[in-house]
VMD Tcl script that builds the backbone (N, CA, C; Angstrom):
set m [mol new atoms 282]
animate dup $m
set s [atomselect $m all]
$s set {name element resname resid chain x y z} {
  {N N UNK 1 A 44.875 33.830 31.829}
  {CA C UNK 1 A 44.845 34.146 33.239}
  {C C UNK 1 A 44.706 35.652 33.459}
  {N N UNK 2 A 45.422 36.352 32.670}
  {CA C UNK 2 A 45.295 37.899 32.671}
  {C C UNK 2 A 44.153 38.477 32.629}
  {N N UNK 3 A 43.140 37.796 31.512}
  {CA C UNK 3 A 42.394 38.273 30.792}
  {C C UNK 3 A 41.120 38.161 32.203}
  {N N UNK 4 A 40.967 36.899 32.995}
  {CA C UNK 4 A 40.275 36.650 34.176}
  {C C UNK 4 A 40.504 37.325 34.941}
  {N N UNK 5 A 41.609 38.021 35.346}
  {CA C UNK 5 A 41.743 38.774 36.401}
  {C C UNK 5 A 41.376 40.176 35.974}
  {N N UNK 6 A 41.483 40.629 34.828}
  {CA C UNK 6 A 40.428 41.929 34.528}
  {C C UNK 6 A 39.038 41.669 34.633}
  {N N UNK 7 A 38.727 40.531 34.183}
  {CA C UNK 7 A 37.153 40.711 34.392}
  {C C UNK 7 A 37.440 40.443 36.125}
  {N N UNK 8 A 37.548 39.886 36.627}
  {CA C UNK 8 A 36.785 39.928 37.518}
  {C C UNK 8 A 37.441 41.297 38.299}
  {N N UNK 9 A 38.919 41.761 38.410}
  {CA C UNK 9 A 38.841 42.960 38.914}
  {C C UNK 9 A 38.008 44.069 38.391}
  {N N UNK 10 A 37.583 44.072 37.336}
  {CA C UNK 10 A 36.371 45.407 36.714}
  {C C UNK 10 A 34.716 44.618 37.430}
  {N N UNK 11 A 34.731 43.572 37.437}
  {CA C UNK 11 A 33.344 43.199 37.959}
  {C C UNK 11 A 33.503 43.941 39.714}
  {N N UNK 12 A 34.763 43.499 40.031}
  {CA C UNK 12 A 34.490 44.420 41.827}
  {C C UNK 12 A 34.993 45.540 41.960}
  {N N UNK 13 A 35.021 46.302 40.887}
  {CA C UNK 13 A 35.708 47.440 40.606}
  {C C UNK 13 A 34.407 48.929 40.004}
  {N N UNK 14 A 33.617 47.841 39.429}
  {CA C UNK 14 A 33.021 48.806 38.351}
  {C C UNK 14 A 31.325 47.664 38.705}
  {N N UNK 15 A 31.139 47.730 39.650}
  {CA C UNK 15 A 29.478 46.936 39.873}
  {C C UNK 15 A 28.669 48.293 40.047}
  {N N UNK 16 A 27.782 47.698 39.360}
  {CA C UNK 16 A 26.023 48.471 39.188}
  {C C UNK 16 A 25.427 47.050 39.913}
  {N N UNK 17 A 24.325 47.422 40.835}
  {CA C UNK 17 A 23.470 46.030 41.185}
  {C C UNK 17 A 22.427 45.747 40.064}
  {N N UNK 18 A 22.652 44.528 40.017}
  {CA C UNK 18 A 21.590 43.737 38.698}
  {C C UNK 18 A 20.333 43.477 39.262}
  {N N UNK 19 A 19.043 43.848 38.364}
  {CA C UNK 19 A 17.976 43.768 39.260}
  {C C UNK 19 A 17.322 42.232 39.403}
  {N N UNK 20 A 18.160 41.164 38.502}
  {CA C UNK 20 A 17.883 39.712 38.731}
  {C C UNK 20 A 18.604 38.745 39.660}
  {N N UNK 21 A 17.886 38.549 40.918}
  {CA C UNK 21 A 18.583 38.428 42.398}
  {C C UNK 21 A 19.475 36.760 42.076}
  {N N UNK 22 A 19.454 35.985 40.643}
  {CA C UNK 22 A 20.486 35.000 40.842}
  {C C UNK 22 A 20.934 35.077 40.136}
  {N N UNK 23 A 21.008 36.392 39.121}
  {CA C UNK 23 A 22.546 36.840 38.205}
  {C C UNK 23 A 23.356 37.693 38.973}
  {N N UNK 24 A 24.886 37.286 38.914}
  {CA C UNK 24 A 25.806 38.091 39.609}
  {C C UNK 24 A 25.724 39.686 39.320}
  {N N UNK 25 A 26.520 40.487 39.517}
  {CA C UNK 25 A 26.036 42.242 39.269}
  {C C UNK 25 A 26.929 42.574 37.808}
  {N N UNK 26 A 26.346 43.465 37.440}
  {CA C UNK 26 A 26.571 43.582 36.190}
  {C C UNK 26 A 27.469 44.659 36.409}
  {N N UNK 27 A 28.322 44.603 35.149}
  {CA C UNK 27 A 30.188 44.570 34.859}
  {C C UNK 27 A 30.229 45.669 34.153}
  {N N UNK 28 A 30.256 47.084 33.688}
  {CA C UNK 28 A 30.537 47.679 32.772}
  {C C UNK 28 A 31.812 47.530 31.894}
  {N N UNK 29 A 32.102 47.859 30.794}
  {CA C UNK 29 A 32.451 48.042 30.003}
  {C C UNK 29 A 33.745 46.302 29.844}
  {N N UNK 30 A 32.970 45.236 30.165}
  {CA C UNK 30 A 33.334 43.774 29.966}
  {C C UNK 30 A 32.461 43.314 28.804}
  {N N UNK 31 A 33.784 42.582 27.932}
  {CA C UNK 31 A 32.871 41.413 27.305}
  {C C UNK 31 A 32.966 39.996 27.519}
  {N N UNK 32 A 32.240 38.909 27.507}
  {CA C UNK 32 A 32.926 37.840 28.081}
  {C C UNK 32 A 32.626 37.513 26.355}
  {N N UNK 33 A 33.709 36.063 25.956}
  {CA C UNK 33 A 33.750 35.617 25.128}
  {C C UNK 33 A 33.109 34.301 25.226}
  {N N UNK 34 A 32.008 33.197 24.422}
  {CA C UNK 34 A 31.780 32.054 24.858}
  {C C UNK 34 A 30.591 31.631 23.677}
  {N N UNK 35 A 29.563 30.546 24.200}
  {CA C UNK 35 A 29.045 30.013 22.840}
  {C C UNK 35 A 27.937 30.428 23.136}
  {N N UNK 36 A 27.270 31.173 21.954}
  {CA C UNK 36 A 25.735 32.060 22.246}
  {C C UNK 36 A 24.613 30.984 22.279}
  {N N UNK 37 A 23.442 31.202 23.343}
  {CA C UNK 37 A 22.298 30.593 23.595}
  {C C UNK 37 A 21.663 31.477 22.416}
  {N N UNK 38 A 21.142 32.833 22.130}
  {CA C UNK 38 A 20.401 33.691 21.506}
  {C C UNK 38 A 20.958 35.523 21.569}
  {N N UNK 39 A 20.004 35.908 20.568}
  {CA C UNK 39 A 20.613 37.368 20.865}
  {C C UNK 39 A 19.527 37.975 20.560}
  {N N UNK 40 A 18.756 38.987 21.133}
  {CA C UNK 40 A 17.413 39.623 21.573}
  {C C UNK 40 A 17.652 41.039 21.507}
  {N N UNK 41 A 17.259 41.913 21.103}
  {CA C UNK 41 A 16.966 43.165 21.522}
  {C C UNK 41 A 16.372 43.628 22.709}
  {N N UNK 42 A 17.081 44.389 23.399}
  {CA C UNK 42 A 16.160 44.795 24.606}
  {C C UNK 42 A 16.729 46.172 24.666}
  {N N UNK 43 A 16.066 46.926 25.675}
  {CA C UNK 43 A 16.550 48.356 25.781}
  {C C UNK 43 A 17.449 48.903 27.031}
  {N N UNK 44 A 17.694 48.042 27.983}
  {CA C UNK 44 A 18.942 47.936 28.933}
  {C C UNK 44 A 19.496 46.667 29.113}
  {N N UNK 45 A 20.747 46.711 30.226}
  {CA C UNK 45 A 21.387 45.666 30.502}
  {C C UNK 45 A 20.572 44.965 31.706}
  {N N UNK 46 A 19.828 45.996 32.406}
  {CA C UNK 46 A 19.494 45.252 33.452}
  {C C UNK 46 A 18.232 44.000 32.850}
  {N N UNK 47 A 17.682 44.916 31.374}
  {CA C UNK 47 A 16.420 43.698 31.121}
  {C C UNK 47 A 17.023 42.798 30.537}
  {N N UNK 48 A 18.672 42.782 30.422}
  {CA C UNK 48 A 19.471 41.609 29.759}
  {C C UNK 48 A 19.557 40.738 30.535}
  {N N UNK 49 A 20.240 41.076 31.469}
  {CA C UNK 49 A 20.465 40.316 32.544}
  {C C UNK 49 A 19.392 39.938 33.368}
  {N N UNK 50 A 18.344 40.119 33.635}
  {CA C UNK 50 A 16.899 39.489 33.398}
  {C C UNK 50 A 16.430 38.530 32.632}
  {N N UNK 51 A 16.716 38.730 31.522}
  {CA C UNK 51 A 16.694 37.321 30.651}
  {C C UNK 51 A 17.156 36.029 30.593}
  {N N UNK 52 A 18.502 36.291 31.243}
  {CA C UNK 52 A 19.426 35.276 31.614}
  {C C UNK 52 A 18.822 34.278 32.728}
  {N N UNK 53 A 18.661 35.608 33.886}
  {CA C UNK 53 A 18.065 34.941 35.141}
  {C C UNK 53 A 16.931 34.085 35.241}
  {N N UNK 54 A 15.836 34.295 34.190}
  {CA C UNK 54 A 14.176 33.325 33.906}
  {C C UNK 54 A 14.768 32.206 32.686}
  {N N UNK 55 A 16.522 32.156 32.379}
  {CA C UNK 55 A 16.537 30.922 31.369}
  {C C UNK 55 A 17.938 30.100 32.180}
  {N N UNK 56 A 16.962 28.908 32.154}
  {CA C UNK 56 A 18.065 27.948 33.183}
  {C C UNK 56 A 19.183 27.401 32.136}
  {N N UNK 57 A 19.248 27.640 30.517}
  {CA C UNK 57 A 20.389 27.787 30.202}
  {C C UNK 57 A 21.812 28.469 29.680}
  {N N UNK 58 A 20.821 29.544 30.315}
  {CA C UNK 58 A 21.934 31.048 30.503}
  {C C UNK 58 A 22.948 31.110 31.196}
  {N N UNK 59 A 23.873 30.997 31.191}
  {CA C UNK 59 A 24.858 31.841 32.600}
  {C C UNK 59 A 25.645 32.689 32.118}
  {N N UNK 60 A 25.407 33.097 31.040}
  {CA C UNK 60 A 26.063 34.795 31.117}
  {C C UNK 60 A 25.208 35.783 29.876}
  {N N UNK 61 A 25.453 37.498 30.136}
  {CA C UNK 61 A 25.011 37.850 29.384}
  {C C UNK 61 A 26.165 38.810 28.535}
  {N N UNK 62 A 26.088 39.107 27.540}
  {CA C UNK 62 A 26.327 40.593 27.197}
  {C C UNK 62 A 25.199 41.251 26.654}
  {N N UNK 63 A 25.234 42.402 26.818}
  {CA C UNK 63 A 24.612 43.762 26.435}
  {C C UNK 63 A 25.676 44.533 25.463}
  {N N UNK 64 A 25.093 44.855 24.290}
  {CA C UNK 64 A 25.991 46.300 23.553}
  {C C UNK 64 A 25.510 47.371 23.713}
  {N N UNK 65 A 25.857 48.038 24.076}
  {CA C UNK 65 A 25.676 49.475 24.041}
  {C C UNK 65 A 25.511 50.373 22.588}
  {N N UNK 66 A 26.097 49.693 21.628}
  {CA C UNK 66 A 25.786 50.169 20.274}
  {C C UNK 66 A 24.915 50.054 19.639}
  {N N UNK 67 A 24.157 48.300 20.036}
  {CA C UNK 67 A 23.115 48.304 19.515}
  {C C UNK 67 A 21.956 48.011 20.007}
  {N N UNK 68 A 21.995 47.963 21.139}
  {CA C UNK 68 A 20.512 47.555 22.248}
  {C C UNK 68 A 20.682 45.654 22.272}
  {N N UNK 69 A 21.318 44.914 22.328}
  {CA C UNK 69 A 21.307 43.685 21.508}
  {C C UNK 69 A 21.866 42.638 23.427}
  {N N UNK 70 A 21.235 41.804 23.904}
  {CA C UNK 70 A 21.798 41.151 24.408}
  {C C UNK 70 A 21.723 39.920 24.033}
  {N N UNK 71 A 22.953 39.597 23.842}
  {CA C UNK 71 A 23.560 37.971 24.116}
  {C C UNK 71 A 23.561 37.050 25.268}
  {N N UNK 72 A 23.056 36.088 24.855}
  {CA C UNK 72 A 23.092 34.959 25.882}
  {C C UNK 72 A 23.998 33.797 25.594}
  {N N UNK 73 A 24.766 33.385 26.676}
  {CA C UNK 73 A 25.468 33.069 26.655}
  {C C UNK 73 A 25.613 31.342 27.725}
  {N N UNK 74 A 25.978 30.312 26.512}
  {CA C UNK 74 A 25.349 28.714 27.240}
  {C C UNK 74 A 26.914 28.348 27.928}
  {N N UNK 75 A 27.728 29.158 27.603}
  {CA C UNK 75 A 29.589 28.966 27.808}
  {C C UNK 75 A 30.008 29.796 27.615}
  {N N UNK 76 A 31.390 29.745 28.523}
  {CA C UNK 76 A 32.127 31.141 28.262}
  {C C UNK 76 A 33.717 30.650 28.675}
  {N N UNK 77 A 34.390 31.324 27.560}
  {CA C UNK 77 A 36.098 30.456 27.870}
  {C C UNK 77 A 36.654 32.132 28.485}
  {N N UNK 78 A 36.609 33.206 28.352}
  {CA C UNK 78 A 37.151 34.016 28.569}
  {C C UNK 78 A 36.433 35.331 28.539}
  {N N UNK 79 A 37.319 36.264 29.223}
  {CA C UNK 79 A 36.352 37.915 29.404}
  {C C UNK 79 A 37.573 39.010 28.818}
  {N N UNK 80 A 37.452 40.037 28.054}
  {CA C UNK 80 A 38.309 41.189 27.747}
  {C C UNK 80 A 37.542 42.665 28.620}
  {N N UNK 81 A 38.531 43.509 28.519}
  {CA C UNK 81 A 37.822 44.837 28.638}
  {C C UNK 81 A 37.289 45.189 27.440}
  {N N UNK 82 A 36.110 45.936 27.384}
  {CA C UNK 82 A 35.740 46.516 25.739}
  {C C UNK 82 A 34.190 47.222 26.106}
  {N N UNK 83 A 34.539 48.842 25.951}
  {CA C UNK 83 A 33.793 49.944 26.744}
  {C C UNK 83 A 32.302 49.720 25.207}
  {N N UNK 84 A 31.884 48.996 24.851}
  {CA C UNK 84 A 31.170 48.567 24.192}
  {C C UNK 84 A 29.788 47.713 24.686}
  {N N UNK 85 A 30.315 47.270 25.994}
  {CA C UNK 85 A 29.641 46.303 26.669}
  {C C UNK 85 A 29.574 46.274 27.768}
  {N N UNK 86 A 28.074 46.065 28.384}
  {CA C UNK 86 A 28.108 45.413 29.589}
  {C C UNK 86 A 27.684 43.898 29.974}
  {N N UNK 87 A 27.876 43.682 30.783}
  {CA C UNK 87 A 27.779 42.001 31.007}
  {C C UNK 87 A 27.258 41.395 32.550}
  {N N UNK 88 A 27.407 40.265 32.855}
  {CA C UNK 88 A 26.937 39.384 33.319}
  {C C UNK 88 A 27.233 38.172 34.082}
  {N N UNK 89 A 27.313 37.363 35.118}
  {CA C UNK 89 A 27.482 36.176 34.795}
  {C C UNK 89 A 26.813 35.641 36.075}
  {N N UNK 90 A 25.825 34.597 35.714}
  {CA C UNK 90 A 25.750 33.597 36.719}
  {C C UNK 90 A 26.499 33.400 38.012}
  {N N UNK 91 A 26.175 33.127 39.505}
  {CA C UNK 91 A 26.822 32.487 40.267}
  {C C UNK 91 A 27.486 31.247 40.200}
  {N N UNK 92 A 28.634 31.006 40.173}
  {CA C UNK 92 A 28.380 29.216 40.338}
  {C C UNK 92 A 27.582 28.986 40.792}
  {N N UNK 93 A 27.341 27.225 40.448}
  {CA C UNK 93 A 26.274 26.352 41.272}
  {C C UNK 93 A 24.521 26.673 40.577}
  {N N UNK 94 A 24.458 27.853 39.686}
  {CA C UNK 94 A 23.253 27.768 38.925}
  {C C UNK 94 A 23.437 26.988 37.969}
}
mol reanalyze $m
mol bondsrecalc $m
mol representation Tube
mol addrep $m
């Protein structure tokens, strides 16, 4: 329960607008934890979270910052803080 209420207080705390209009806004320094769809190289979060948005079995992303690398994400049980990452998540109802 703790761990939900940081993500989502850092998601309305710490929003950048995501440039993919049916992924929610992207989260700095969140990771969500859950079961990976794929993991891609790209060169920002916003083209991460782009990726998510054109795959109908995405609903979340992470981005590392260490290594250019986003994760896609088909489930997710939980979110931590971890200045390593930015992230993602679907609206309900997608």
């Amino acid at each position: 329960m703790l761990v939900a209420l940081v993500f989502f207080g850092t998601m309305l705390g710490n929003v950048t607008s995501a440039l993919a209009e049916d992924m929610g806004p992207l989260s700095p320094d969140v990771f969500i934890r859950g079961r990976q769809l794929a993991v891609i190289d790209v060169s920002s979060p916003e083209e991460c979270s782009n990726l998510c948005e054109n795959d109908s079995e995405c609903i979340a992303v992470n981005w590392s910052r260490r290594t250019s690398t986003c994760t896609e994400l088909i489930a997710y049980s939980s979110a931590e803080a971890n200045g390593g990452y930015v992230s993602a998540l679907k609206p309900q109802g997608y």
